[in-house]
Structure formats: structure tokens, C-alpha cells
C-alpha positions in Angstrom: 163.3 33.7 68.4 166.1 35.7 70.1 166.0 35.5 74.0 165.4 39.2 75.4 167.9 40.5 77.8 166.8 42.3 80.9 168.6 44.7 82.5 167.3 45.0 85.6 170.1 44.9 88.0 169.9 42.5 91.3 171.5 42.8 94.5 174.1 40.8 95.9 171.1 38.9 98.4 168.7 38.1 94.7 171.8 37.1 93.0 172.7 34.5 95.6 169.5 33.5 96.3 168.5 32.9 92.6 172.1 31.1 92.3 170.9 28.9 95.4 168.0 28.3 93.3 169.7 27.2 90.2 171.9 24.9 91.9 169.0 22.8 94.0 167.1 22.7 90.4 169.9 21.2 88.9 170.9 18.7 92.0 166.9 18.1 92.1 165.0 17.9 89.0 165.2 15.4 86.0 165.8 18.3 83.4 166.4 18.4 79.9 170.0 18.7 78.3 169.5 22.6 77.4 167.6 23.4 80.7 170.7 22.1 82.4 172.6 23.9 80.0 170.6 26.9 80.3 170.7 26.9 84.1 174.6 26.2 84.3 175.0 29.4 81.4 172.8 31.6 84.2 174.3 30.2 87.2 177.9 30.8 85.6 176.7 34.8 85.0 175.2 34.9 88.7 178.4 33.8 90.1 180.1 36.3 88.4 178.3 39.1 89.0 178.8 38.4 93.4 182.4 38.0 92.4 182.2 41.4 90.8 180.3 43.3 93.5 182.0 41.1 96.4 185.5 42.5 95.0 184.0 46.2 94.6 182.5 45.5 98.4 186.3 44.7 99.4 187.8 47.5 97.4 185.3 49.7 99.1 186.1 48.5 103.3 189.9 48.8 102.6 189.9 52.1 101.2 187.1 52.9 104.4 190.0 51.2 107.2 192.6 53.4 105.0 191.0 56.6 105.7 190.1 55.6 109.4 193.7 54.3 110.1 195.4 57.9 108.1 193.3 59.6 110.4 194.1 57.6 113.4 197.7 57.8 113.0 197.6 61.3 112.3 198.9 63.6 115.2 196.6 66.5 116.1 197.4 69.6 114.6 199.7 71.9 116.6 198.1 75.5 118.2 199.5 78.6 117.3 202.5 79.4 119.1 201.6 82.6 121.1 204.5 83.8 123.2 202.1 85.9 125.4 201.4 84.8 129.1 197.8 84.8 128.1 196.2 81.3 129.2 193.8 80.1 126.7 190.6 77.7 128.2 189.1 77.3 124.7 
């Protein structure tokens, strides 16, 4: 019988947590050869998946201090030049 695939997505926080899960089932329990197998198989996809978003987080806050530094470093823009002796207060 084929396995069904969901495709409900997780968050980075479920996909850690069910990793952690993975990982103390494996260190803990006396489990079959295909559990283990099983477990590793999901724990390798899990893993990927934070990679993935963790990289797409990073992409994300560089291109965030990018904009925040271009604006930073950006003088003001100048005021018209008016040669009356008018003074301007706003």
C-alpha cells in the first residue's frame, strides 16, 4: 500500500520540534530496522526543510539591513534653490 503524502506545510518551530522528536525516539527506543530507517528518511526531510526556510529567513534580514543601511547612507534631498530673501519656517 503506497504511503500518502501530506502537504500540509509546518513552521520552522513544528519542524524543529518534531525533528527533536525524531532524534530522542531514535537515541531512546529499541525500534525496528525500518522504523529507524523511516525516522532517519523523515528526520533527513525535516532538516532540510529548516535549512531551506533558515536560508530564505537570512536572505530575507540582509536584504531588510540593505534597505535600512541605503537609506541611512542616503543624504537628505536638497530644497529648491530659491534666490528670494524670503525665509521659509516650513
Amino acid at each position: 500500500m503506497p504511503k500518502k503524502t501530506t502537504t500540509k506545510e509546518f513552521t520552522f518551530e513544528e519542524a524543529v520540534a518534531e525533528l527533536e522528536e525524531i532524534v530522542i525516539s531514535m537515541e531512546e527506543d529499541q525500534l525496528p530496522l525500518q522504523v529507524l530507517i523511516d525516522k532517519f528518511e523523515r528526520g533527513a526531510k525535516l532538516h532540510k526543510d529548516c535549512e531551506t526556510f533558515l536560508n530564505s529567513a537570512k536572505k530575507r534580514l540582509e536584504v531588510i539591513a540593505n534597505n535600512t543601511t541605503d537609506k541611512s547612507t542616503t543624504p537628505p534631498p536638497e530644497s529648491p534653490s530659491n534666490d528670494d530673501d524670503e525665509i521659509r519656517l516650513f
